[in-house]
C-alpha positions as CSV (number, residue, x, y, z in Angstrom):
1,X,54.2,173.7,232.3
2,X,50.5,175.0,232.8
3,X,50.0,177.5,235.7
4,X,47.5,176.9,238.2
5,X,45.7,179.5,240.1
6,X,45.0,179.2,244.0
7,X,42.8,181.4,246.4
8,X,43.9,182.1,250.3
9,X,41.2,183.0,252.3
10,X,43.0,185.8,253.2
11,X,42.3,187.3,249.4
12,X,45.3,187.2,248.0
13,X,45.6,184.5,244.4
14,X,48.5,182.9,243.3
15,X,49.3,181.7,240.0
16,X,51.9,178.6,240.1
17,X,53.4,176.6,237.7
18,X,53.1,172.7,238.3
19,X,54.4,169.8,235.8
20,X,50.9,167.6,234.7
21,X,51.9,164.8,237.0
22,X,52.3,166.5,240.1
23,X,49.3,169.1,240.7
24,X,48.5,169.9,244.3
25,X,45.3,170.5,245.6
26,X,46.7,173.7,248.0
27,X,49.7,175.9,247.7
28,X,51.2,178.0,250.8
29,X,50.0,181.4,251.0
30,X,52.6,184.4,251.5
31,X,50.3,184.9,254.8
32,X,51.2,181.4,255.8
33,X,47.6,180.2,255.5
34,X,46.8,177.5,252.6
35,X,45.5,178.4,249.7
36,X,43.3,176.1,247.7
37,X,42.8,175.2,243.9
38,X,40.8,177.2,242.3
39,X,38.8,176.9,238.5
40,X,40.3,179.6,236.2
41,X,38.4,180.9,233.0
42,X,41.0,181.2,230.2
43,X,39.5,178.9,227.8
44,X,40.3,175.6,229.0
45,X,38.3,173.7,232.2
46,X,40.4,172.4,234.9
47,X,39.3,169.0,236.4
48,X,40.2,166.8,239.1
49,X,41.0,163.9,237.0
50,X,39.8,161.9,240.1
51,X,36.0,160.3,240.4
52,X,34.9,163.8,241.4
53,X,35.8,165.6,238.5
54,X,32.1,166.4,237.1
55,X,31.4,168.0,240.4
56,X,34.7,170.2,240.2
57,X,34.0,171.0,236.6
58,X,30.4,171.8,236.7
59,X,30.8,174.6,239.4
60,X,32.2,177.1,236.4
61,X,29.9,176.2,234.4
62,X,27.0,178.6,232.9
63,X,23.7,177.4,234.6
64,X,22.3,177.2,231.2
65,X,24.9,173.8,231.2
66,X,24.2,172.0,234.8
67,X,22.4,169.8,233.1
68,X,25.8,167.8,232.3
69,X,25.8,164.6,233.6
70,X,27.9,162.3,231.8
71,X,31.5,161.7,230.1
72,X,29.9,162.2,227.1
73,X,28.1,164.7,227.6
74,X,30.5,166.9,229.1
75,X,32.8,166.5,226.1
76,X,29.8,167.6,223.8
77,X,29.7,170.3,225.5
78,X,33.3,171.2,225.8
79,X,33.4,170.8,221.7
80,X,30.5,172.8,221.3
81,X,32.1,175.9,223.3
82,X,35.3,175.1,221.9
83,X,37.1,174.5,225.0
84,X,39.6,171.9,225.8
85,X,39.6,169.9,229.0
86,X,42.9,170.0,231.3
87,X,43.6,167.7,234.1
């Protein structure tokens, strides 16, 4: 099962293990506040798998790569920097 990683406003990240199929978008924080879904950097890109998954994926990305606009593109891309999309 992948981990996913989640921020609290209060500071605190938590790293929580979800089957594929059932990925929520917050987690409860030991504080009691939600924590929300964050992007994590250890080589793979983590994506909504919903109509706003470009926006979701691009805010990781290097500026020298907001230029991604499409499917295709983005998987170029991804190949290039062998990285593997997850989501």
């Amino acid at each position: 099962m992948p981990i996913y990683e989640y921020e609290c406003r209060c500071g605190q990240k938590i790293e929580v293990f979800h089957k594929p199929n059932r990925i929520p978008k917050r987690q409860r924080c030991k504080c009691g506040m939600t924590a929300k879904r964050v992007l994590s950097a250890n080589g793979a890109v983590h994506t909504d798998g919903d109509i706003k998954w470009m926006g979701s994926a691009k805010q990781n990305l290097p500026n020298s790569a907001k230029h991604i606009e499409t499917r295709g593109e983005w998987k170029r891309y991804l190949k290039q920097q062998h990285l593997t999309c997850v989501g």
